[in-house]
Residue, then its C-alpha position, 0 to 999 in steps of 0.5 A: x497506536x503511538x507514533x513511536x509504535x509505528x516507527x518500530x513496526x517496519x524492521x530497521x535493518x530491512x532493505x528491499x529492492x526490486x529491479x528487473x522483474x526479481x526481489x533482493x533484500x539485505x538480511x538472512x533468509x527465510x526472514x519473517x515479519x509477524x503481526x503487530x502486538x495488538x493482534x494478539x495470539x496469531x498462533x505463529x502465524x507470521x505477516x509476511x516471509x520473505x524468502x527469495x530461494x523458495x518456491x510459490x507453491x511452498x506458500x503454506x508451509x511458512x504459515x505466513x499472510x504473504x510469502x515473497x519469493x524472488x520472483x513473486x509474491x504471494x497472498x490470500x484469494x478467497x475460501x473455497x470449501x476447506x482450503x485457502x485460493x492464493x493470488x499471485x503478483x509477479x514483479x516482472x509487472x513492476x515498471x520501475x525499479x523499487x527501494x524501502x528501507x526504514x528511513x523511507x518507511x519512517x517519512x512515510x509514517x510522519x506524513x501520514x501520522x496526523x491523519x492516523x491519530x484520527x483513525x479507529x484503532x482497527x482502521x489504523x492497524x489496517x492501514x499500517x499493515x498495508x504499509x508494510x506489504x505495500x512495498x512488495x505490491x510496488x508495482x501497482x503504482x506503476x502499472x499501466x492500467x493504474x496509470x491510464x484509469x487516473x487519466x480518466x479520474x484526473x478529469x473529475x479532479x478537474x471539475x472538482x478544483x473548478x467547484x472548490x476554487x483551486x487554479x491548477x492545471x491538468x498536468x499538475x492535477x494529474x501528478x497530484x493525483x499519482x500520490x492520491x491514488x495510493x489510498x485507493x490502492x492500499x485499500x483496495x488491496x486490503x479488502x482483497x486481502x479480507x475478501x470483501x467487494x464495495x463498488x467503485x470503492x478505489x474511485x470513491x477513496x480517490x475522490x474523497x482524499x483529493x477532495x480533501x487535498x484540494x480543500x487543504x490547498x485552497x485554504x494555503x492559497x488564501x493564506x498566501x493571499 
């Protein structure tokens, strides 16, 4: 998928917000958010509603992978006979507020572009999706239980830049790693979505992308030197 494809997946006139446990947005609602192109027919099937006056039960009625609320969002679980189990996150659990808006998406999308272009085709829409969701699940980043594991995971961090030969402290290894640990999230939540389970998948994905950031570093420091 071309850079310029990406750019144009997140609506320019979108702005969300989170603030106080509750969701508002600048555009008229319902306002819908359908699949890249490259999904083909989806047979009206939209990524993602948001509509902030309706109700969690009306999931199914807007035809829609994910529905937000004011209060909630709403998502697939699992199948159960003929009918689809939902999941609920509610943004009272957000702990910091949260804007996104295009230009934020677009600095998103030029960091990430030079390790997009090496991705399969399938890989790269799946991660471009999660960007777009990602906003409305915002609070995972800020969740405690997030927060408390990575000081655990900042511990193997630790050992690894001692391997490696990155002289880096603790602290700075652990704010690091609150930016490492977005992949584990994204894909995590991505294979929620598709109802798929890997062991210890969220540690392994931290473990490899710090892997490769502390690489990147050490290669920096021996430039400098």
């Amino acid at each position: 998928m071309a850079k310029s494809e990406l750019l144009n997946l997140y609506p320019q006139e979108l702005e969300l917000r989170i603030s106080n446990g509750r969701l508002y947005t600048n555009v008229v609602e319902p306002y819908y958010i359908d699949f890249p192109a490259k999904f083909g027919n989806m047979e009206g099937k939209h990524l993602a509603v948001i509509d902030t006056v309706a109700s969690p039960t009306e999931y199914k009625q807007y035809n829609t992978l994910v529905l937000a609320t004011r209060d909630v969002v709403v998502y697939p679980d699992k199948q159960q006979g003929d009918s689809m189990t939902t999941k609920m996150y509610f943004f009272s659990d957000l702990k910091k507020s949260l804007y996104i808006d295009h230009t934020i998406y677009t600095r998103v999308i030029n960091s990430l572009s030079p390790l997009l272009v090496k991705l399969p085709s399938y890989i790269e829409i799946a991660v471009v999706i999660g960007l777009l969701l990602l906003p409305l699940f915002g609070g995972l980043f800020w969740t405690s239980s997030t927060l408390f594991g990575l000081l655990f995971l900042t511990v193997l961090v630790w050992i690894m830049s001692k391997v490696i030969g990155v002289k880096l402290g603790y602290k700075a290894l652990y704010r690091l790693g609150m930016h490492g640990v977005t992949w584990s999230i994204l894909f995590s939540f991505l294979l929620d979505l598709t109802h798929q389970s890997i062991p210890y998948i969220f540690n392994l994905i931290f473990a490899l992308w710090m892997g490769i950031v502390l690489f990147k570093l050490k290669s920096e420091f021996n430039k400098q030197t």
